[in-house]
C-alpha positions in Angstrom: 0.0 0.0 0.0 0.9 3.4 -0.4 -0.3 5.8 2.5 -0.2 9.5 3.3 -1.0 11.0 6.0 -0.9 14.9 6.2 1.7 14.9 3.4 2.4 18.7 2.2 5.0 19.9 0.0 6.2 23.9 0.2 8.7 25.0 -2.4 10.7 27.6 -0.4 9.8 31.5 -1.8 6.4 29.9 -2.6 3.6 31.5 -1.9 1.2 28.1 -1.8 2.1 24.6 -0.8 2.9 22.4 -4.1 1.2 19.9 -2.2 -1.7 20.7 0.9 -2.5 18.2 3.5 -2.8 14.7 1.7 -4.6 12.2 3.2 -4.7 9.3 1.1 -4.4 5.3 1.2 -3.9 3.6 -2.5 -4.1 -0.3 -2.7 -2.9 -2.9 -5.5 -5.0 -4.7 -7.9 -5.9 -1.5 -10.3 -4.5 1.5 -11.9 -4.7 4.9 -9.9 -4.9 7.7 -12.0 -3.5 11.3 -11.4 -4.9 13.9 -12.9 -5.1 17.7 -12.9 -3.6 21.1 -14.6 -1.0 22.0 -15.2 0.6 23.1 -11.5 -1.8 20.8 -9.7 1.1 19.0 -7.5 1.3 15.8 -9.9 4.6 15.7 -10.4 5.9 16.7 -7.1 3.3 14.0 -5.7 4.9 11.2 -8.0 8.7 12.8 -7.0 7.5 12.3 -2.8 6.5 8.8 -3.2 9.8 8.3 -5.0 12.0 9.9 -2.2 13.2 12.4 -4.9 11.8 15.1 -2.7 11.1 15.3 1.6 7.9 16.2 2.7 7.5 19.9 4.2 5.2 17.9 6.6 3.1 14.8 6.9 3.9 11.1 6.5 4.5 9.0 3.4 5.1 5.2 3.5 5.7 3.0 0.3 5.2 -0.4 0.9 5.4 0.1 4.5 8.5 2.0 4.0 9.8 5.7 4.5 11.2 7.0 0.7 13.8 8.5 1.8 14.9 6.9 5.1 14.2 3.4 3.9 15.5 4.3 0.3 17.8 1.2 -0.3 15.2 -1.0 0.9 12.5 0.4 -1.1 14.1 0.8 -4.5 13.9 -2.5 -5.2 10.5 -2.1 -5.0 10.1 0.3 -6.0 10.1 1.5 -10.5 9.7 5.5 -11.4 9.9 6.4 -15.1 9.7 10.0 -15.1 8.1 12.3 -18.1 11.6 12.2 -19.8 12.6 8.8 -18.8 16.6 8.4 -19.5 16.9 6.1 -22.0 20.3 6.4 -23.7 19.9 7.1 -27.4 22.9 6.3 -28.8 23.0 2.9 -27.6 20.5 0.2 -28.6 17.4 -1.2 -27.2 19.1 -4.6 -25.9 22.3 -2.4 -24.5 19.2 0.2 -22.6 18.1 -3.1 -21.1 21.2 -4.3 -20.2 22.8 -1.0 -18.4 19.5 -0.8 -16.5 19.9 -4.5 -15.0 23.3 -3.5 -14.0 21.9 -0.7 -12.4 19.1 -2.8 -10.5 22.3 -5.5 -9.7 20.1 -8.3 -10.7 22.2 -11.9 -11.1 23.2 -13.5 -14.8 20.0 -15.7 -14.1 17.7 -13.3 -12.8 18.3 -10.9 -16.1 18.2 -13.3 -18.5 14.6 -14.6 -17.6 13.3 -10.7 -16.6 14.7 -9.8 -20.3 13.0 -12.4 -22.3 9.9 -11.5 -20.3 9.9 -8.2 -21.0 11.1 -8.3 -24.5 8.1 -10.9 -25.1 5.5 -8.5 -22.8 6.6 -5.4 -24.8 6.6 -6.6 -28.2 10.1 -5.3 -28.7 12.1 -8.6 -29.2 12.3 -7.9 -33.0 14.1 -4.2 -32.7 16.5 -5.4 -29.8 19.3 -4.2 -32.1 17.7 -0.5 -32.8 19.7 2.7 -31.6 16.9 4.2 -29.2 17.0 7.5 -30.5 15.6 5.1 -34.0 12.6 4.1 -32.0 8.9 5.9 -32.5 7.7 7.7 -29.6 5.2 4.6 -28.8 7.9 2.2 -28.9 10.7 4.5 -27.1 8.1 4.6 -23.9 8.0 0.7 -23.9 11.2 0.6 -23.6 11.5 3.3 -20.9 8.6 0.6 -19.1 10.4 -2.4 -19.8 13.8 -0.7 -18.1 11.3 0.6 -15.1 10.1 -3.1 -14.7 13.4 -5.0 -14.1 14.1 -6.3 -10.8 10.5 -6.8 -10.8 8.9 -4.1 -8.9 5.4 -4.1 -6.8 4.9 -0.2 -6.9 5.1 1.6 -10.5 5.0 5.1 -10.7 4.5 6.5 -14.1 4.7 10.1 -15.3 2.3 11.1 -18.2 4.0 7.7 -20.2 1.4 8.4 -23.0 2.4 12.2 -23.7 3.7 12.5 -27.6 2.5 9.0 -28.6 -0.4 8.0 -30.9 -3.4 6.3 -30.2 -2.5 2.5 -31.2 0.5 2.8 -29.0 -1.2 4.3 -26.0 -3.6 1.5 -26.1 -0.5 -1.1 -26.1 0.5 0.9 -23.2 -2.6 0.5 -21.3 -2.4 -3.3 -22.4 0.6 -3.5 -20.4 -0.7 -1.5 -17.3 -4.0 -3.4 -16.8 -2.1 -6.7 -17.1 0.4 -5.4 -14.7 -2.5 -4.3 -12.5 -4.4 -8.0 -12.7 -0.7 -9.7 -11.6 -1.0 -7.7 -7.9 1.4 -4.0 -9.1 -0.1 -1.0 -7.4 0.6 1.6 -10.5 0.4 5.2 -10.6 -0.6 6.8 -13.8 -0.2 10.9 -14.1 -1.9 11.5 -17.4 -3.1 14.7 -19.3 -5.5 12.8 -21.1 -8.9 12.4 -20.0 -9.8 9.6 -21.8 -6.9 7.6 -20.1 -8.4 8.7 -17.1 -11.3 6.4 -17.9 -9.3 3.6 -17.9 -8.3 4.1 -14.2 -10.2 2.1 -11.3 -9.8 5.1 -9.3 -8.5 8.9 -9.9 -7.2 11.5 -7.7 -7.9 14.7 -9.1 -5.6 17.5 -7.9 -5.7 21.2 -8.5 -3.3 23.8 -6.6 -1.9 21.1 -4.3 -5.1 20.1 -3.3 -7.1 17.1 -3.8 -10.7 17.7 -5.1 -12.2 13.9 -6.0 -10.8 10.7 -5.3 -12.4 7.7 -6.7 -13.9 6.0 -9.5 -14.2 8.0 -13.0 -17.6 7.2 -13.4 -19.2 8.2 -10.1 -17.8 12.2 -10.8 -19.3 11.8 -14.5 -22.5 10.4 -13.2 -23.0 14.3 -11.3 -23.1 15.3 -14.7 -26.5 13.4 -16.0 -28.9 15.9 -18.1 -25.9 18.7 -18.5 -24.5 17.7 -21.8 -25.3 18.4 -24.9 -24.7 18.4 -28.9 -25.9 20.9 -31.2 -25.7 21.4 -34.5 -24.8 25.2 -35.0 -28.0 27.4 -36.9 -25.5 28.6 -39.2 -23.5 26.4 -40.0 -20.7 28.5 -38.3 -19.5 26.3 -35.2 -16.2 28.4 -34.4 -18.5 31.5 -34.6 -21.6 29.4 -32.1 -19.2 28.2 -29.8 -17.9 31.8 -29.1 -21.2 33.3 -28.7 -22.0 30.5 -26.4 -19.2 30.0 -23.8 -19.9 32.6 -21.6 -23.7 31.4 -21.1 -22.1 27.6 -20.5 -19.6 25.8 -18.0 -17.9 24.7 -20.8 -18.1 24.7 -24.8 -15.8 22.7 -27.2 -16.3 21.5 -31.1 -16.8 17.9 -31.7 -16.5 17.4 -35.1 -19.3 18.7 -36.9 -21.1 20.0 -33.7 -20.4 21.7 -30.6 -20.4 19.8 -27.1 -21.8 21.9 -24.1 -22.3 21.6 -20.7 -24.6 23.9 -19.3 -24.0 25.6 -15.5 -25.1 23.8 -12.7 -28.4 25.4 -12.0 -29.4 25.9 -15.2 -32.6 24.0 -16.8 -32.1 22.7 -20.6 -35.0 25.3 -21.6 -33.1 28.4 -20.1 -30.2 27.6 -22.0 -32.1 26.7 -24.8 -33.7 30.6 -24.7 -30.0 32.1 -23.7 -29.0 30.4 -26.9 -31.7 31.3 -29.4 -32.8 27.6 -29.8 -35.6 25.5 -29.8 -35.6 22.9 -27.0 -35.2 20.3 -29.3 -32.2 21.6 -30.8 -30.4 20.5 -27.4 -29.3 16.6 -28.3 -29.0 15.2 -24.7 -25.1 13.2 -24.7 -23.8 11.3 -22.4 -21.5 12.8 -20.1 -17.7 12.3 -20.0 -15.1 12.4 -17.4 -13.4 15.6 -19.4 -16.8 17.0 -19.0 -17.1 16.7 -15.0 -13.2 17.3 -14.7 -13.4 21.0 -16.6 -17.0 22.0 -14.3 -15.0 20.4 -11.1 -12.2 22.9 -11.7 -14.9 25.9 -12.2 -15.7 25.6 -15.9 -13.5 26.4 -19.3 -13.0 29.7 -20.5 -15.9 32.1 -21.0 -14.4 34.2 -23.5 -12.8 33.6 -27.2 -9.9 34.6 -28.3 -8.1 38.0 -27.4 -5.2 37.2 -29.9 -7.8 37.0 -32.9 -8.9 40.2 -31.9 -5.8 42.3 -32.2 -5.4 40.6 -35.9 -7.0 42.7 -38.9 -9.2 40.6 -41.0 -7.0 38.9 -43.5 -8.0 37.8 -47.4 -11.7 36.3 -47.2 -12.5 32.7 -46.6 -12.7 32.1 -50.4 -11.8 28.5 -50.7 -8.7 29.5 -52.4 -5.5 26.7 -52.1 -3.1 27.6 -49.8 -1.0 24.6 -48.9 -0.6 22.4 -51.4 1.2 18.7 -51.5 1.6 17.3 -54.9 3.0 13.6 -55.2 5.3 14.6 -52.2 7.8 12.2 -51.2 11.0 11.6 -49.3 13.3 8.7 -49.0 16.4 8.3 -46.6 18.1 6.0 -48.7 16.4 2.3 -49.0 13.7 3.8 -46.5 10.8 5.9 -48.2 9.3 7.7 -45.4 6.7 9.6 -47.0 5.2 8.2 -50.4 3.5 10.1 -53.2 1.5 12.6 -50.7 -1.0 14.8 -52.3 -3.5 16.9 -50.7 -5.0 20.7 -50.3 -5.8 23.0 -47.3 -7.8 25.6 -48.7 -7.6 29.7 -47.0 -8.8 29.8 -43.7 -8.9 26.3 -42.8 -7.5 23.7 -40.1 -6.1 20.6 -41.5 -4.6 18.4 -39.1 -2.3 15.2 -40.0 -2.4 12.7 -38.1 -0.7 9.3 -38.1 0.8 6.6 -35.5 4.5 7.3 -34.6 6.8 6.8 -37.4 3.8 6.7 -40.1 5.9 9.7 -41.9 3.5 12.7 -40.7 6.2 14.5 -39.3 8.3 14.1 -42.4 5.6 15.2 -44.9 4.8 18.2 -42.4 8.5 19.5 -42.2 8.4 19.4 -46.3 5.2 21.1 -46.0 7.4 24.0 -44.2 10.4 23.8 -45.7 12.5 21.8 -42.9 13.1 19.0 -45.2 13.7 18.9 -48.8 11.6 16.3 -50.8 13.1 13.2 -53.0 10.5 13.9 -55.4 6.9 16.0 -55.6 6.4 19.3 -54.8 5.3 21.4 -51.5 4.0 24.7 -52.2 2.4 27.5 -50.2 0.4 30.5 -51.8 1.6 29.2 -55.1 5.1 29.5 -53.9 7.2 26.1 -54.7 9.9 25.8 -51.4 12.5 24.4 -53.8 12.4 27.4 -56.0 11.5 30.0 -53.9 12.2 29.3 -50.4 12.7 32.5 -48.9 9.5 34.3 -49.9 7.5 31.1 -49.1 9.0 31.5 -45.3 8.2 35.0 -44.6 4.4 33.8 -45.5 4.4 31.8 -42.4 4.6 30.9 -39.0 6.3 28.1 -37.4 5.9 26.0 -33.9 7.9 23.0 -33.1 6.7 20.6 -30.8 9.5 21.7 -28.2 8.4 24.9 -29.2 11.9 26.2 -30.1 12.1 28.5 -27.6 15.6 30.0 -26.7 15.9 28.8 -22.8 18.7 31.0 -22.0 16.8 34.0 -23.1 14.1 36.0 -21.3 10.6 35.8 -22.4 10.8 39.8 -23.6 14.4 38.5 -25.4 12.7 35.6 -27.0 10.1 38.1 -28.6 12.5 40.4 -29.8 14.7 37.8 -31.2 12.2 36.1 -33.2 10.3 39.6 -34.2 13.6 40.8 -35.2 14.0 37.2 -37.7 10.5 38.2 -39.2 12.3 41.4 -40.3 10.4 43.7 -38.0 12.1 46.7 -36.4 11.4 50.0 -34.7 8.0 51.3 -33.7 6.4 48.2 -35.2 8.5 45.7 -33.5 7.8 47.3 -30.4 4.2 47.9 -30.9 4.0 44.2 -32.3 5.9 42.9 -28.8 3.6 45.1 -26.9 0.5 43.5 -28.0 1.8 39.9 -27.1 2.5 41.0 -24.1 -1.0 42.1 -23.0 -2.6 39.7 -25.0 -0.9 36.5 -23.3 -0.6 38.3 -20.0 3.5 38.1 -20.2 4.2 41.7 -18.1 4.8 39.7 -14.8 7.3 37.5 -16.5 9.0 39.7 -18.8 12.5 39.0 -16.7 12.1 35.0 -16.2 14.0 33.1 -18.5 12.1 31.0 -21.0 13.1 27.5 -19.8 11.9 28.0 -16.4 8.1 29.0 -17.7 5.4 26.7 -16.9 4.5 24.2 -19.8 1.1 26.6 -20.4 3.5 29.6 -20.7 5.7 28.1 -23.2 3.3 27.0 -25.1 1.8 30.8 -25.3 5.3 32.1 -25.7 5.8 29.9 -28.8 2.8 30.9 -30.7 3.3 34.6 -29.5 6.6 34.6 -31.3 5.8 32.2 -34.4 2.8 35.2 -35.1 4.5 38.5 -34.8 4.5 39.0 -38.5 1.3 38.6 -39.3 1.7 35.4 -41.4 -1.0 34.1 -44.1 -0.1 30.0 -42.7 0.4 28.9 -39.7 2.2 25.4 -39.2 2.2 23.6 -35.4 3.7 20.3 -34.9 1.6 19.2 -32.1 1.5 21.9 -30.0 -0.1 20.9 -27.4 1.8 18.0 -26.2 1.5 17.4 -22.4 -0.6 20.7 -21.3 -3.2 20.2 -19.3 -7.1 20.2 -21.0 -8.0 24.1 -19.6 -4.5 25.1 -21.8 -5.7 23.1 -24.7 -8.8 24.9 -24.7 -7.7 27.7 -24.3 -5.1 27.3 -27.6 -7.9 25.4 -29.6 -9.8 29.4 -29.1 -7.2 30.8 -30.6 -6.7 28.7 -33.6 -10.5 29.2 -34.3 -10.4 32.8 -34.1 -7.4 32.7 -36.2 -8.8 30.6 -38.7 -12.2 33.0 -38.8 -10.0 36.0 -39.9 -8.1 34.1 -42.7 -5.3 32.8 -41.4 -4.4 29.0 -42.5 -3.6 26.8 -40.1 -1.6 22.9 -40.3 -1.2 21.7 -37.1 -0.5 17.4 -36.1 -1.6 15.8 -33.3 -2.1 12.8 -31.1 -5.1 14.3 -29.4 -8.2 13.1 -30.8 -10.6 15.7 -29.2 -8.5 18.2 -30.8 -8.5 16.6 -34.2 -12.0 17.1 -34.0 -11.9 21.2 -34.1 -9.7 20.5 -37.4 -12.0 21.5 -40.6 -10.6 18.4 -42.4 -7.8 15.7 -41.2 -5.1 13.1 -42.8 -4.7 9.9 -41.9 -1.0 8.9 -42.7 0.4 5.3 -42.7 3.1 3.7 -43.6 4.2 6.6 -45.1 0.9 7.1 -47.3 -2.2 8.8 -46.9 -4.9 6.5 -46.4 -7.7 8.9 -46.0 -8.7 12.3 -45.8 -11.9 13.8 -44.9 -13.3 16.3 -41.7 -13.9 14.3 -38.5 -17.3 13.3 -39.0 -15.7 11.5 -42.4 -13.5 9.4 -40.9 -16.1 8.5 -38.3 -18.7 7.5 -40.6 -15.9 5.3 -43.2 -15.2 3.5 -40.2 -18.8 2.5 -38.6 -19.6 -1.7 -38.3 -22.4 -3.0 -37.0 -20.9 -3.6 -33.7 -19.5 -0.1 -33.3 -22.4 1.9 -35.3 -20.9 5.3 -33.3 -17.5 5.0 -33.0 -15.3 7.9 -31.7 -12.3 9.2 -33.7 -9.7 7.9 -31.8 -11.7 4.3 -32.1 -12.2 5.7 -36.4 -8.5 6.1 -36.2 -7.2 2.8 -34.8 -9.6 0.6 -36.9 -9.1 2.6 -40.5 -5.3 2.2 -39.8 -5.8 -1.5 -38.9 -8.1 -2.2 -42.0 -5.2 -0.7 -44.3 -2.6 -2.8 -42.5 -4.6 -5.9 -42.8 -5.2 -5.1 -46.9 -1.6 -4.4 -47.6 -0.5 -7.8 -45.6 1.9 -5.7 -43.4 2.5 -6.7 -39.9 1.0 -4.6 -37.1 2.6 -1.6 -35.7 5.1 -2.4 -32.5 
């Protein structure tokens, strides 16, 4: 068991405990998850339990044991794989398996029989010989598993394992977990995605150090009943309903072709009905989700739209117009074609996402789409512009964010903006009026000084879009930007995409969240370095009903098209 009694956590200079007054008792048998955004006291919860940090006050006991008094006797008990779990990249998956069993001191014996089992549990027996930093995202985090699990530990605490890794693999992730969890491991599971949270037995929701629920997922959706709803928008307009709506709603996102609210707690269906301009009807009861009960828990989403779309002028008109084009794009790194014969079209003023599992080539047809990468063959063009021929002019048309947002750490968030405003070619009274807006817009004037690598994941994540739009540009490119922020933050950036979108600007953005996939206009499916299918969300949902699964969701649309085009082109499952 793992039990806390009165465990707090204060940071010194801290205004508020990290962690307030735990009180908690966790048992084996099931996966516990830990939820909460960003700043909620996950991580310093998870570091506690490890003995990485001393309580401020309070008791914690692992397996009977103190974590940091009892730490020799506990770590063989004991398996942490933090968010950036130290695998070694330049050596290979069997040598990563082999330094951690040294590490662990386990006997000739005992590491040959954990490493077959492991290589066997994982599915990684056939890429033994694979340099790590070679490995997908999916298949670098079972590896970081597999070295966590040797020397066979009874307590597993995991740090959001699934951030940055596709559906397919996040479910052979879970696979593990819950088989883990039936042999007798008490696991921990910190997660930013609420649909893992599902999965758990029990959650322990935590916001500002303090716990708010604690128990199984369903029971907090259940509070929910008669409070969520779909509706199909009068004019066709979601971005534009959605806005008009979120300050008369707990919380408002777009789901594909409709948009999902929950109303406030007092609030009958006909009163929001009215407040809306609706007939009663027009309300489609849903089921409620955990996301849905986890935003009202915390006080609701945001109640506003977007305060960057406002400072932009309205750009060229939504005229359908091609803006992005890929024509027969592909790349080959020399036997290996990563990306084959890519084609499509994002037209002015909409979001196209790309998705794909790890190593399916989105990434490599997306940094040809922006001029990172030079295609074998094919063409990528923006605004008519070809990159080979032209690349300059096509770059100042856009913006760029990288999914480590490729911020300068050593520099201050005000240096950041002036470096990168200064790269767009702005200078004097419009650099600084540009920086100024950012500033006020993102609420930056109380960190101006702080350096950008100490920011808060939320910050960053405003910082890099602040700086990728200081020029104004016609096409926006983000390479999933919202990996690991909490579901507020994403909500939050999803506003500001739509508003951006509404006055002209083109976005391509990739992602591994499916709820966010569905605010995309239309999506990509990648595989195998091809594009299976393209369509908006509700497409791909409908291409991949059955009988048994008449409603599926997109992440359910994603894992089944991509298994139907594996089982047609006789190619072995993903690992």
């Amino acid at each position: 068991m793992i039990v806390l009694q009165g465990a707090e956590k204060r940071f010194p200079g801290a205004e508020k405990a990290a962690l307030e007054a735990l009180d908690l008792t966790i048992t084996p048998g099931g996966v516990t998850g830990l939820v909460g955004p960003d700043g909620a006291g996950k991580t310093t919860l998870l570091r506690l339990l490890a003995g990485l940090l001393a309580p401020s006050a309070g008791i914690c006991r692992v397996a009977g044991l103190d974590p940091l008094r009892d730490a020799r006797n506990l770590s063989s008990l004991l398996g942490y794989m933090p968010q950036r779990f130290g695998l070694y990249e330049d050596l290979s998956v069997s040598e990563n398996l082999e330094l951690y069993a040294a590490l662990r001191n386990l006997t000739k014996e005992k590491k040959q029989k954990a490493l077959a089992r492991l290589l066997g549990f994982t599915n990684l027996a056939p890429f033994t010989g694979r340099l790590a930093g070679q490995l997908s995202g999916g298949m670098k985090q079972k590896l970081g598993l597999a070295c966590t699990l040797l020397g066979a530990p009874k307590v597993l605490l995991l740090d959001e394992p699934g951030v940055g890794v596709d559906p397919v693999s996040r479910r052979e992730l879970w696979r593990l977990a819950h088989e883990l969890a039936d042999e007798g491991l008490l696991i921990i599971w910190s997660t930013s995605y609420l649909d893992e949270a599902e999965q758990c037995r029990d959650v322990l929701l935590l916001s500002q150090g303090q716990l708010l629920y604690r128990g199984p997922p369903k029971d907090l959706s259940v509070g929910l009943a008669g409070r969520s709803f779909l509706v199909q928008a009068p004019d066709g307009h979601k971005r534009k309903f959605l806005r008009s709506a979120l300050p008369l709603v707990s919380d408002g996102i777009i789901q594909g072709g409709l948009v999902r609210l929950v109303s406030r707690k007092n609030d009958a269906p006909g009163e929001l009905a009215r407040a809306l301009g609706l007939s009663l009807e027009k309300l489609i009861p849903a089921p409620p989700r955990f996301e849905d009960a986890f935003i009202d828990l915390l006080g609701g989403g945001t109640t506003h739209g977007s305060a960057l779309a406002d400072i932009l002028e309205a750009g060229t008109p939504n005229d359908g117009s091609p803006v992005i084009e890929a024509r027969e794009l592909t790349r080959k790194f020399g036997d290996f074609t990563a990306t084959d014969q890519v084609s499509f079209t994002v037209r002015r003023g909409e979001i196209f996402g790309l998705l794909g599992p790890n190593g399916a080539g989105k990434s490599t047809t997306f940094k040809m789409m922006c001029g990172l990468l030079t295609p074998t063959s094919g063409q990528a063009m923006v605004l008519g512009l070809d990159f080979r021929k032209h690349p300059a002019k096509a770059r100042e048309r856009l913006g760029y964010m990288a999914q480590n947002f490729s911020l300068y750490g050593g520099l201050s968030v005000k240096q950041n903006l002036s470096f990168f405003s200064g790269v767009y070619g702005l200078a004097g009274k419009t650099q600084r009026a540009r920086i100024g807006e950012m500033i006020e817009t993102f609420g930056f004037s109380s960190l101006l000084g702080a350096s950008a690598e100490t920011l808060p994941l939320g910050f960053k994540q405003r910082l890099a879009l602040a700086c990728a739009l200081m020029h104004r540009p016609d096409i926006l490119f983000l390479d999933e930007p919202t990996s690991g922020v909490d579901p507020l933050t994403r909500r939050e950036f999803w506003l500001h995409l739509s508003g951006l979108a509404e006055k002209g600007v083109t976005v391509m953005v990739t992602t591994h969240f499916m709820d966010e996939a569905e605010y995309c206009d239309r999506l990509g499916l990648v595989y195998r370095g091809r594009l299976i299918k393209a369509g908006s969300p509700d497409d791909l949902k409908a291409s991949a009903r059955t009988k048994a699964s008449p409603d599926p969701s997109l992440e359910e649309a994603f894992i089944r098209l991509i298994e139907e085009y594996g089982e047609a082109e006789k190619e072995p499952p993903l690992a």
